[in-house]
LOTOR-225144 format. One record per atom (N, C-alpha, C, O): residue in one letter; y, z, x. Coordinates in steps of 0.05 Angstrom, whole numbers, plus 5000, padded with zeros to 4 digits. Example, Ala and Ser with C-alpha at 12.3 -4.5 7.8 and 13.67 -1.06 7.14 Angstrom:
BEGIN
A488651565264;A491051565246;A493451565264;A493451695285;S495551425257;S497951435273;S500151575258;S502351615268;
//
This chain:
BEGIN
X235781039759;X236981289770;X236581509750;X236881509725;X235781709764;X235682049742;X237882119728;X239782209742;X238282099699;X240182249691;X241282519710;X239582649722;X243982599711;X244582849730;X245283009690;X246282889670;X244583229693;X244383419667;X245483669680;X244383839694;X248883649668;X249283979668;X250184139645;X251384099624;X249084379658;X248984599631;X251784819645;X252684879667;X252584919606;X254685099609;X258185039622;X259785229623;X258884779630;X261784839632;X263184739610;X261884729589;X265784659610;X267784779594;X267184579562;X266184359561;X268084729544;X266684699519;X268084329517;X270184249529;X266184129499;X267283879497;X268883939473;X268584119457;X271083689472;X272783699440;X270783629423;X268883489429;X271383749400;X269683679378;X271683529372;X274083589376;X270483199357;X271282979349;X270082929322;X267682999319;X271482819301;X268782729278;X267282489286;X267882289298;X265382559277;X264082289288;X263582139250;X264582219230;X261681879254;X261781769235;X258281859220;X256081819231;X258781959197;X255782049180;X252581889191;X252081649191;X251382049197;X248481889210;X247181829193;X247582009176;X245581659183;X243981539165;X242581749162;X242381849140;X240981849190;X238081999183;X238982299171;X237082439162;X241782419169;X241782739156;X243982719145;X246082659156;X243782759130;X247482909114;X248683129116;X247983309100;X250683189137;X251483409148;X255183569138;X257483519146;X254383739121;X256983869107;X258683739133;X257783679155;X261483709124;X264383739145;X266383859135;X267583749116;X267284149145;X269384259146;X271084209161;X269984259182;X274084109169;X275584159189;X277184349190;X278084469171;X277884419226;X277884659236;X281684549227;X282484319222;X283484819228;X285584749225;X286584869251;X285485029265;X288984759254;X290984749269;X291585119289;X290785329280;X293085079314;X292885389313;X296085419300;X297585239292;X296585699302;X298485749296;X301085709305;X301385529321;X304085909296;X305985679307;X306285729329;X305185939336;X308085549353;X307585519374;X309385739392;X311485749380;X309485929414;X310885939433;X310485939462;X309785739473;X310886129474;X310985899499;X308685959517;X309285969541;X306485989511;X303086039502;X302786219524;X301086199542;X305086449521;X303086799526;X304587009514;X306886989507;X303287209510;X303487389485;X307287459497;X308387419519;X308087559477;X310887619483;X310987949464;X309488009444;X312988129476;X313488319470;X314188469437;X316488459428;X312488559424;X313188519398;X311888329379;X312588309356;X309388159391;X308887989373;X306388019356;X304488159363;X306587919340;X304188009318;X301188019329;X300087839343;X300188269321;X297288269331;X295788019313;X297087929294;X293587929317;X292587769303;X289487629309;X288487759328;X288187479302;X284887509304;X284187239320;X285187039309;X282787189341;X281986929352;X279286989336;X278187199330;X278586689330;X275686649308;X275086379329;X276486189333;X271286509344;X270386289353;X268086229331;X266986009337;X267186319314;X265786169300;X264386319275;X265786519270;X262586289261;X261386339242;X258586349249;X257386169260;X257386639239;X254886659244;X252786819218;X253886999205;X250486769213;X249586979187;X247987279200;X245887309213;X250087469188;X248887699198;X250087829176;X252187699170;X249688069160;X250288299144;X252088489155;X254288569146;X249988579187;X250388839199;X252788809211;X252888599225;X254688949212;X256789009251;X255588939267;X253589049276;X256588689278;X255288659320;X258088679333;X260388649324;X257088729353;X259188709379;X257688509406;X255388499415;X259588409412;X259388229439;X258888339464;X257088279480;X261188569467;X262088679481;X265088629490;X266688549473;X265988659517;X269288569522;X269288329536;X269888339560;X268488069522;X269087819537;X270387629521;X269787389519;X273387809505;X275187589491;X275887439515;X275587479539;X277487189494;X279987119502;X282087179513;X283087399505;X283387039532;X286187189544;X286287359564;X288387489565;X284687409580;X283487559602;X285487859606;X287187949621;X283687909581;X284188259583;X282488339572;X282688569563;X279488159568;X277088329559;X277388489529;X277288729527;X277888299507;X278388429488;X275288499478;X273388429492;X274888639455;X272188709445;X272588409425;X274588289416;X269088359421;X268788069407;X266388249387;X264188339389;X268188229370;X266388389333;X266588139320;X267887939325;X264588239294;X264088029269;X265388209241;X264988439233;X266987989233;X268588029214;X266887939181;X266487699179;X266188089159;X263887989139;X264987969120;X266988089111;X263087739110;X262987739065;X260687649071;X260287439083;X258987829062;X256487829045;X254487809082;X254587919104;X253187639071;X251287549097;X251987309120;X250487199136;X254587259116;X255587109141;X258487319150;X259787499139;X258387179176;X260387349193;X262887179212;X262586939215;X264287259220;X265887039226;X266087179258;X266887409255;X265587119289;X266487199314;X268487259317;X269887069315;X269787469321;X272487569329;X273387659350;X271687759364;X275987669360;X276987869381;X280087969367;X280987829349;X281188139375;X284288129379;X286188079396;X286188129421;X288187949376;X289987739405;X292287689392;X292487649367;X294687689416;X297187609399;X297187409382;X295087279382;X299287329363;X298487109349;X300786859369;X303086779365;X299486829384;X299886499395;X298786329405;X296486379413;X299986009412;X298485809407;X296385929440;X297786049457;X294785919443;X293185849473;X293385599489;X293085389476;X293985579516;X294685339531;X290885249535;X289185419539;X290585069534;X287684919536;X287084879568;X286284669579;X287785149580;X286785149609;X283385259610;X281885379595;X283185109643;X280685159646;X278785459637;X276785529625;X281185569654;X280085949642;X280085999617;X278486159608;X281685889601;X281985979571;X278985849557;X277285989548;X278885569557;X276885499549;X273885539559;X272185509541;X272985609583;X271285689594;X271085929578;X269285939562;X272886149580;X272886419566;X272386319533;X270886469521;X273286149519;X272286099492;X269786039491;X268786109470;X267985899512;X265785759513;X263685999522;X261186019520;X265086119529;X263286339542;X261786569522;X259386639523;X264086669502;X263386809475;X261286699464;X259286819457;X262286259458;X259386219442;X257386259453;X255486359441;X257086189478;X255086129488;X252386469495;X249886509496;X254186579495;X253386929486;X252186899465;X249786919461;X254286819444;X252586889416;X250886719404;X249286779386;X250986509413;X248586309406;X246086349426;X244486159431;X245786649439;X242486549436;X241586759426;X239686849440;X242286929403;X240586949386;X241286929354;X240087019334;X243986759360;X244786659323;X244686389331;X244686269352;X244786329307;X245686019301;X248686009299;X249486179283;X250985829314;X254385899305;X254785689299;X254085479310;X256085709279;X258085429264;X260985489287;X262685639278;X261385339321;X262985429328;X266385209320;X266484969317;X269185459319;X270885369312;X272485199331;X271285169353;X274185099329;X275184919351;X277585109363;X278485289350;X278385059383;X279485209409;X282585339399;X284485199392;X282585459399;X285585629393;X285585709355;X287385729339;X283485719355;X283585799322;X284386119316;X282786299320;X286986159307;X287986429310;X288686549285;X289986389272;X288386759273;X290286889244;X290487109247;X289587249265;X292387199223;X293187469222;X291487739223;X291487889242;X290387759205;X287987999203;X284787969194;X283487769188;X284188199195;X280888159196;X280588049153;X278987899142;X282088169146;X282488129115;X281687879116;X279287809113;X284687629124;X285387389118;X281987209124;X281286989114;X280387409144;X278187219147;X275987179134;X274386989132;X275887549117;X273987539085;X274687399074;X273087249065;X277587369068;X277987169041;X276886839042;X276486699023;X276486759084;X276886489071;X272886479081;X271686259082;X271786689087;X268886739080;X267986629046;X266386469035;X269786809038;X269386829009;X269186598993;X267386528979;X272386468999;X272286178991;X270085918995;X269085738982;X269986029021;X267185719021;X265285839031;X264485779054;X264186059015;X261386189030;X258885949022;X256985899037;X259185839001;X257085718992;X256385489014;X254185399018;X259385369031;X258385099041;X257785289082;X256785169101;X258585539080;X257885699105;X255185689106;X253885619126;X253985769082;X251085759082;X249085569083;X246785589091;X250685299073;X248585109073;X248785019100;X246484979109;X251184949120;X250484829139;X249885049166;X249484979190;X249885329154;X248085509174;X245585419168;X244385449189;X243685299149;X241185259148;X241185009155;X238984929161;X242384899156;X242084619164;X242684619192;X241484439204;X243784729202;X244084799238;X242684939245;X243284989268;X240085119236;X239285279247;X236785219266;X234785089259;X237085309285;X234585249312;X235684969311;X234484779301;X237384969320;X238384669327;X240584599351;X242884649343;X240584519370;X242784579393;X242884219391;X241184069381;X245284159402;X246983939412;X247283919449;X247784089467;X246783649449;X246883529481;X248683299476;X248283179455;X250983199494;X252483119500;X251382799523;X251082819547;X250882549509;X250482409535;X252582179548;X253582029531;X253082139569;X254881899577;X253481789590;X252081889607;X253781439581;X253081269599;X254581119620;X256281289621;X255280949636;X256580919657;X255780639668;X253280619669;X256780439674;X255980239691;X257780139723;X259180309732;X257679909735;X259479919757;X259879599738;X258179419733;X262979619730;X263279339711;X262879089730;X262678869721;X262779149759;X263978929775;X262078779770;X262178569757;X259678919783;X257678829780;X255278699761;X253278589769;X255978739734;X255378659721;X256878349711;X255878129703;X259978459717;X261278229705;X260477959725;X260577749713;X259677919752;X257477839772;X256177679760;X256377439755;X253977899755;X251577859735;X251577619714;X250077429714;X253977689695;X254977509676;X255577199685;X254177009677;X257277169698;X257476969719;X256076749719;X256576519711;X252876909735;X250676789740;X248776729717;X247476529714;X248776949702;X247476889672;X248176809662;X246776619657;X250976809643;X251576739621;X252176449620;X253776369637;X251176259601;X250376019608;X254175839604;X255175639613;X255076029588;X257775929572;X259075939592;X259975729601;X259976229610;X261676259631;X260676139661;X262076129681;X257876039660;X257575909686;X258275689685;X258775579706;X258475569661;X259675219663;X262675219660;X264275079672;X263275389644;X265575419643;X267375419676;X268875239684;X266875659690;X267575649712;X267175429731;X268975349745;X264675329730;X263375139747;X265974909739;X267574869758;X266674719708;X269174639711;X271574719724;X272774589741;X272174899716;X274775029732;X274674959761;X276574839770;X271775029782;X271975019802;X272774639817;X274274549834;X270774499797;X270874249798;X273374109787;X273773869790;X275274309770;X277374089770;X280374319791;X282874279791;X279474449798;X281274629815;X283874719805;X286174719814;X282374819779;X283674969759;X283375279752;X283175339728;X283075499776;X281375719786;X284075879774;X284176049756;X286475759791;X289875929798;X291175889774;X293276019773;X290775759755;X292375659730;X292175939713;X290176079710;X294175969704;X294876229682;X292676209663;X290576349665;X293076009642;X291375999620;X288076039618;X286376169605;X288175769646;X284675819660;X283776129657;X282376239640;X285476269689;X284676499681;X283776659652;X281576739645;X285876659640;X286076799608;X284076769600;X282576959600;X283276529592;X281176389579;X277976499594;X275876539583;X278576499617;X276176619624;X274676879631;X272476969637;X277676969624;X278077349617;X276977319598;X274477349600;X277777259579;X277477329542;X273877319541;X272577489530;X272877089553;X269676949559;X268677189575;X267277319560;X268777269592;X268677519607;X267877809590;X265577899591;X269777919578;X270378159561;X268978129543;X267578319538;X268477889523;X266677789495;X263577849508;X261777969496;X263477769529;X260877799538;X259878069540;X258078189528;X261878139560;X261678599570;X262178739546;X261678979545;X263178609526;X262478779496;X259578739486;X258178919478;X258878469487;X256178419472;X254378619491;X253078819484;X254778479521;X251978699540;X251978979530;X250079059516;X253479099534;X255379389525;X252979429501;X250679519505;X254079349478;X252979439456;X249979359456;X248779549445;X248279139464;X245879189466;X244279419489;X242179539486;X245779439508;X245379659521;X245179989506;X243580169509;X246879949493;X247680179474;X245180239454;X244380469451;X243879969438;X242480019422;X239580099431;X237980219417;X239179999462;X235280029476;X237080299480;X236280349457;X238380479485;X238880739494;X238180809467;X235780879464;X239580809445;X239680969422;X236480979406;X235281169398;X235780689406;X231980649397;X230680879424;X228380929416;X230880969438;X229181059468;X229881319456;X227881469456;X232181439444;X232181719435;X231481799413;X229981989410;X232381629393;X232381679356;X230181889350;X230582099337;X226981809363;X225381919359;X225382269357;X224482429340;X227082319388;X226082599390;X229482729378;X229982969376;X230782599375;X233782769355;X234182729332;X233782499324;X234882869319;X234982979288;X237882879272;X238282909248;X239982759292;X242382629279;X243582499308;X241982519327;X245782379314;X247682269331;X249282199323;X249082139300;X251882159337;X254882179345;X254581999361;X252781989378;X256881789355;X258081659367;X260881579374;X262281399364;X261681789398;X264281759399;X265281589420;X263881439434;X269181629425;X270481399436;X269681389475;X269081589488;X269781199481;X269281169511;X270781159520;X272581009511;X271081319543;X273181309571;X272981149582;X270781069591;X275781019588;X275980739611;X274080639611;X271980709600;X274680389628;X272580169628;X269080099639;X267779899636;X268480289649;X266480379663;X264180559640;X261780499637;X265180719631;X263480779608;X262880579583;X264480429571;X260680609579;X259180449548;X258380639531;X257280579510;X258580809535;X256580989508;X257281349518;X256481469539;X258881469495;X259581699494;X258281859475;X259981879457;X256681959470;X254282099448;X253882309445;X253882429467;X253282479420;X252882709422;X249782659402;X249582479386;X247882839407;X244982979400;X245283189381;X246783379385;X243683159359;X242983359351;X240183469352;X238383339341;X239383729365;X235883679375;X235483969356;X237084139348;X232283919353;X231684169349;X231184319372;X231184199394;X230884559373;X230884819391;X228384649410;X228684529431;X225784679394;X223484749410;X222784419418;X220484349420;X224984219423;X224683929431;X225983829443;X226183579445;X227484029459;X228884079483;X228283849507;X229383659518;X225884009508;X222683809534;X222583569537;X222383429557;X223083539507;X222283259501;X224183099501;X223982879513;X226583179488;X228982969495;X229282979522;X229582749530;X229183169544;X229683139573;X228082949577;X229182759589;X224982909569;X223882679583;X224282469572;X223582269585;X225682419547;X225882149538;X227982069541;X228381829535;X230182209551;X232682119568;X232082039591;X232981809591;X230682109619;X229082039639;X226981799634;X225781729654;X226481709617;X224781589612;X226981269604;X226681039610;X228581369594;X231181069585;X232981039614;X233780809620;X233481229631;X234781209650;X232881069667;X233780869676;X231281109671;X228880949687;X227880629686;X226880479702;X228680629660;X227780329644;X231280199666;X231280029683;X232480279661;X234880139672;X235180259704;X237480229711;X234080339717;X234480359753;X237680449758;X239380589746;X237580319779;X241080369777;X243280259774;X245480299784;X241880029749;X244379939732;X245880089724;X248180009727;X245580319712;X246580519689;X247080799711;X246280849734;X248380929695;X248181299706;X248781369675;X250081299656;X246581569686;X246681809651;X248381999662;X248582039686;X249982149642;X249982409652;X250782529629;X252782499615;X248082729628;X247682849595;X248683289606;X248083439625;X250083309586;X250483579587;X248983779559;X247683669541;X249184029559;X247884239544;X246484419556;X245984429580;X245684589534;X245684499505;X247684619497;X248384829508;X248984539476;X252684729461;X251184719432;X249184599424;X253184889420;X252784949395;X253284689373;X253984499386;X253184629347;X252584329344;X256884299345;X257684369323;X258684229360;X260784109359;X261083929342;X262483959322;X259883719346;X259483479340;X258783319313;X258683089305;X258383679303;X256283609279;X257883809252;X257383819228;X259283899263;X260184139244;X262984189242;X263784299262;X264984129224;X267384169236;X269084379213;X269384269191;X269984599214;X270284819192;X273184849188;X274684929206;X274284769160;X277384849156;X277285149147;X275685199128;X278485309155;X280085519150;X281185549132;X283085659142;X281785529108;X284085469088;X285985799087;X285985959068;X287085819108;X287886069103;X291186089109;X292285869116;X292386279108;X295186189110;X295286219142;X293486349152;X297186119158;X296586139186;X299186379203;X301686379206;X297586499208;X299486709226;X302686589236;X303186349232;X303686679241;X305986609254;X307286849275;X306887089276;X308586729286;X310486999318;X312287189295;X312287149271;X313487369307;X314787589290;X317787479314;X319987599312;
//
């Protein structure tokens, strides 16, 4: 079956993932948003800065009016030296992680990443003034810089894999040489309804759909390695998924991971379903603390 590949909806959580052999990739984490109320601006409350990400530029840019919070704020870059940090203005409170809100966060990057490279921040990252965001420029300009060069011309794809367990567990049944005799007793001593039986042949069952699972996992990951530059491996949803992944590609190998994703989905028919998203900015790969003091309501 064809991987189904979609591009542009709502931004994924950035998760840490665990260090890839093939790159060593700075990690900053993003901090917390600010303190909480009852997530829309209230009368009186402190003006303050939404930061979607970090980008290297010198000059003043403007976005235009596609903040956060749907009142079209203006989205400027806030500077120390030759990096810049994405901005808008916005009350200082927490943001509810609705569809519009995050679409509208995803939307800025996705503006400004095609013609920077963004170290993007994670969702509700809010402070006080344009000041508070020189200072924490200032503080870790050195590690801003290295993993802007290390991200640069580099986009991230998102892949899930998928199976129908039933059918496999079937499969198992008939293959697996342990659970076919196994059962085959059970049937012959008409011991199918017994508690323990069962159990016992759950546990035989699941040991198995972990082992398939993970060699499945590994002909996917050998079928890509070639054309991506790092990977992520994160947690799987319910029982039906095997493999939750994120890519790190270069720009101009785009092509190529599309066909060598099509090319692993194919090897498996319609055992499997892919469904790969991108390209996003590297999430997956970059995660930026703030060390700044954090806004609060007035």
């Amino acid at each position: 079956m064809s991987p189904s590949k979609t591009k542009k909806k709502a931004a994924p959580t950035p998760i840490r993932g665990k260090k890839d052999s093939k790159k060593e990739v700075h990690s900053l984490e993003p901090v917390d948003a600010p303190a909480p109320s009852d997530g829309r601006p209230q009368l009186q409350q402190q003006e303050g800065r939404y930061v979607y990400g970090v980008i290297e530029a010198r000059d003043p840019l403007g976005f235009g009016k596609i903040g956060i919070g749907g009142i079209g704020e203006n989205v400027y870059t806030v500077h120390h030296g030759d990096v810049a940090a994405v901005v808008s203005k916005t009350p200082v409170f927490i943001f509810d992680p609705t569809r519009e809100n995050a679409l509208a966060h995803e939307h800025v990057i996705e503006t400004v990443m095609k013609a920077h490279t963004i170290i993007p921040m994670s969702f509700g990252t809010v402070f006080r003034t344009d000041d508070d965001i020189r200072e924490v420029l200032k503080s870790i300009y050195p590690s801003l810089k290295d993993v802007l060069k290390q991200m640069a011309n580099k986009l991230e794809f998102g892949l899930k894999v998928t199976w129908d367990r039933d059918r496999i567990v079937e499969e198992l049944k008939r293959e697996n040489e342990e659970i076919h005799r196994f059962q085959h007793e059970l049937t012959r001593k008409h011991l199918q309804s017994t508690y323990f039986a069962r159990m016992q042949l759950g546990r035989m069952i699941d040991k198995a759909l972990a082992e398939r699972a993970a060699e499945v996992v590994r002909e996917i990951y050998d079928g890509l390695r070639a054309v991506c530059v790092a990977s992520r491996d994160n947690k799987v949803i319910g029982d039906k998924m095997i493999m939750n992944a994120a890519f790190l590609i270069q720009k101009d190998k785009e092509a190529e991971f599309d066909a060598a994703v099509n090319a692993v989905a194919q090897k498996f028919g319609d055992r499997l379903n892919f469904k790969y998203t991108g390209p996003w900015p590297p999430y997956n790969f970059v995660n930026i603390r703030l060390k700044l003091e954090r806004g609060t309501a007035t």
